[in-house]
N, C-alpha and C positions, 0 to 999 in steps of 0.2 A: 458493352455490358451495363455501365453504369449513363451512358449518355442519355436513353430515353426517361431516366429519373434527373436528371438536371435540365431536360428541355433541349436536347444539344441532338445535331444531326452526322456528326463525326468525333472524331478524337480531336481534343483541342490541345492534347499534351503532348500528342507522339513526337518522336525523339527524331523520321525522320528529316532533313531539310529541304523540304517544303517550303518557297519562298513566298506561298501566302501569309503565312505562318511569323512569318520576321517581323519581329517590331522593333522600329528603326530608333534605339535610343539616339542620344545626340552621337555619340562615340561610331554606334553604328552603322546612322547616316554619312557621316564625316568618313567613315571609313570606302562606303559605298561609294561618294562623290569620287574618293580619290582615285581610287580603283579603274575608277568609269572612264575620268582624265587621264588613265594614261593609259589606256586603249584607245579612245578615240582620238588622244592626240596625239598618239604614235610615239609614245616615253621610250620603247622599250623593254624595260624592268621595271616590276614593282612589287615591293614586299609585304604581307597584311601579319602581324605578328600575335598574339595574345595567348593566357593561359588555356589548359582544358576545357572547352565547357563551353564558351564565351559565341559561340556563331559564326566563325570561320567559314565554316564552309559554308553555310547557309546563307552569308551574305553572297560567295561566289554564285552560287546558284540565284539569286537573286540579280547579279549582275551580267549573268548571261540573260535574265528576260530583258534586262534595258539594251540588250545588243541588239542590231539588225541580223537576223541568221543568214541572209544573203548576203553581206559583204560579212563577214564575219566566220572562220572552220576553227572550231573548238577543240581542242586536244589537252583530256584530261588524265593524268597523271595520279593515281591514288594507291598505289604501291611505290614509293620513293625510291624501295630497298632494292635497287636495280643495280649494276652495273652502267658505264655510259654506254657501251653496246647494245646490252639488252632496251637501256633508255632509247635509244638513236633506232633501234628495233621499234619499238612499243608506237612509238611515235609515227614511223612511216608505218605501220598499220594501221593506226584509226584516221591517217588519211587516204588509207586506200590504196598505200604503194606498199603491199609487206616484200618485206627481202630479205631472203635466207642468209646470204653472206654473214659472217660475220667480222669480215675487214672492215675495219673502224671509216680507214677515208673512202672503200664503196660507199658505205652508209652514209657519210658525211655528203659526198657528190650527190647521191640519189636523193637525197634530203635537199639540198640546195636546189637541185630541180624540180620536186613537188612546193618549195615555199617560190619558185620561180613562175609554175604554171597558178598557182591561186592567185599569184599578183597581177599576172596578165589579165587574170578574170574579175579584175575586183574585187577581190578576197582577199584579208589578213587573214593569217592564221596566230591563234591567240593559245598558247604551252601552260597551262596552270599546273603545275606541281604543290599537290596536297599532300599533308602531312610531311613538307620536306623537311624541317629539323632531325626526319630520321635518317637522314641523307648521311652517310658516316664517311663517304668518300671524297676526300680535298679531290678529287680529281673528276669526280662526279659535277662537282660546282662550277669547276673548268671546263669542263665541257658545257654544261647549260652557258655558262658566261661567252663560248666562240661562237653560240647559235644567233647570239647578238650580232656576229660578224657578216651573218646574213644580211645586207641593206642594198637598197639601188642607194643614189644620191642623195636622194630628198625622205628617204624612209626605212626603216626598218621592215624585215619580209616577217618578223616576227614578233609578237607583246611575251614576252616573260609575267606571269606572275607566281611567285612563291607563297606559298599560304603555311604557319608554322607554329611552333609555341615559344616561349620567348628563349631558347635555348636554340634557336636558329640563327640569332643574332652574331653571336661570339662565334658560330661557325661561319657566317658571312662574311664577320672579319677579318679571317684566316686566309680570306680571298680577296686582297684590293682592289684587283682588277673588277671582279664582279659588283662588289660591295660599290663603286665607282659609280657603277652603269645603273644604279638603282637609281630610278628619277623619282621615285614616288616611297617612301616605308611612313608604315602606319602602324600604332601599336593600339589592340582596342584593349577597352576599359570593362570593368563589372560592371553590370546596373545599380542607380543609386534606388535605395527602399520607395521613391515614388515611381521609378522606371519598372520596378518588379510588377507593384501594384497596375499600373496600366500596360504593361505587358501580357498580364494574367487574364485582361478584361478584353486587351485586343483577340488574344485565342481563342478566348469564349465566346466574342462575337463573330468571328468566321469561323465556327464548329455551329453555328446555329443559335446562340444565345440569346433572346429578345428580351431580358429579366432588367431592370431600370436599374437596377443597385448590380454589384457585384457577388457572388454568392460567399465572396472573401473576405469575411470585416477586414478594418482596419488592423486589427490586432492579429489577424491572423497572419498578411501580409508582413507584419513585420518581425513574424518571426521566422515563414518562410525566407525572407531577405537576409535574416543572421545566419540561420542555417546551411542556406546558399551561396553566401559573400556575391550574392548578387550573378551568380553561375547558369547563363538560360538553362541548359539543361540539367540542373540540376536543380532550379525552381519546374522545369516542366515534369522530372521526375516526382519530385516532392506533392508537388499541384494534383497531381492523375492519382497517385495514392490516398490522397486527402478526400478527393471526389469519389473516390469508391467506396474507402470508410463513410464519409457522410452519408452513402445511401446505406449503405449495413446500417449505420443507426437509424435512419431515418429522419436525418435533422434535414432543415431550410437552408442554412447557412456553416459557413465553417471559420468557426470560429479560433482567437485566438489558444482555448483551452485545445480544442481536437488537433490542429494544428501541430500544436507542440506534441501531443501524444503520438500522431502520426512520424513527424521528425524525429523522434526518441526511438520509434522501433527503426525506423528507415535506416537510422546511424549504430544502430545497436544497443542503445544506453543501457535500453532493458532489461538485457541481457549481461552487462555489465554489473546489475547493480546486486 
């Protein structure tokens, strides 16, 4: 709607994760590195933690483009709220082996021979569980922790990683055993007000933006930044709003003042007052 009045050839805010989209602050990168290291060097476990908002998932998607899809069978997990059955279920179906049983050690055994025949092939198979902090069962954890017990000698037949809010921690802990086998946890950070600002500039320039300046002053950005605690999606909401308003008025730029007017309705204030 508003893209062909800012010069743009797609949505440069949308909410989904999109990993062209990522802008790798330092927190982000560093998160991405770690992540990377422990699939390819066979860690294991690894845990990416941070508030609402921050790019979780979006770096995971990001980190499947640095994998090789050929040595690499992805199994993504995005309903937590499973049982270990239904999980140990879920699982042998998006590789292809579904099994009706519902005997805990069938599935266990069938599961050990599907991560047995991808190793023969040169495949890891890599388990992401998103949004696990909603994971409410100590026994749920226990079980991702035995699928660790899958190894030849020299390898793991599977990468753990858990992706969470920081409320995943304190249930991690309630598992030594697993909390143990984590080789890798990373907690990401908020953007700091200069990370907002060249984050805002990176989506504009891969949605089509050729403009020298930012269409964001300075002032705008940093009230975006307060409003957001540095929150991507919650600057990409704020952002997309700002950019429609400024065509409704028909301004060049968006300025500190709209800005903040847009932030006030977006929060409610106005309604408040």
């Amino acid at each position: 709607m508003h893209e062909t009045y800012w010069g743009l050839t797609e949505q440069p805010f949308s909410l989904t994760p999109d990993p062209r989209f990522l802008f790798l602050s330092r927190s982000h990168e560093d998160a991405l590195m770690m992540l990377h290291y422990a699939i390819t060097r066979n860690k294991g476990a690894a845990m990416l933690s941070g508030d609402i908002g921050l790019g979780k998932t979006t770096i995971s998607r990001k980190l499947l483009e640095l994998l090789e899809p050929v040595k690499n069978r992805v199994v993504m997990i995005v309903n937590p709220l499973l049982t270990p059955v239904q999980m140990f279920q879920e699982i042998l179906s998006q590789l292809d082996r579904p099994v009706n049983s519902r005997n805990r050690q069938v599935l266990v055994q069938e599961l050990h021979k599907a991560l047995l025949w991808h190793y023969e092939r040169g495949q890891r198979v890599i388990l992401i569980v998103d949004e696990a902090h909603l994971i409410k069962s100590t026994a749920t954890f226990e079980e991702l922790r035995l699928l660790l017990n899958c190894q030849m000698n020299d390898q793991f037949l599977i990468s753990l990683l858990l992706l969470g809010q920081p409320e995943l921690r304190p249930k991690i802990a309630k598992v030594p055993a697993l909390e143990q086998r984590l080789a890798v946890r990373y907690h990401l950070h908020p953007l700091d007000v200069t990370e907002v600002g060249e984050m805002v500039m990176h989506r504009l320039r891969v949605a089509g933006y050729t403009g020298e300046h930012s269409p964001f002053t300075p002032d705008a950005i940093f009230e975006l930044h307060k409003a957001s605690k540095g929150a991507p999606r919650l600057v990409c909401q704020m952002a997309d709003n700002a950019l429609l308003m400024g065509m409704v008025q028909k301004v060049k730029v968006i300025d500190g003042f709209l800005m903040h007017s847009v932030i006030s309705e977006y929060s409610g204030e106005d309604l408040a007052a």
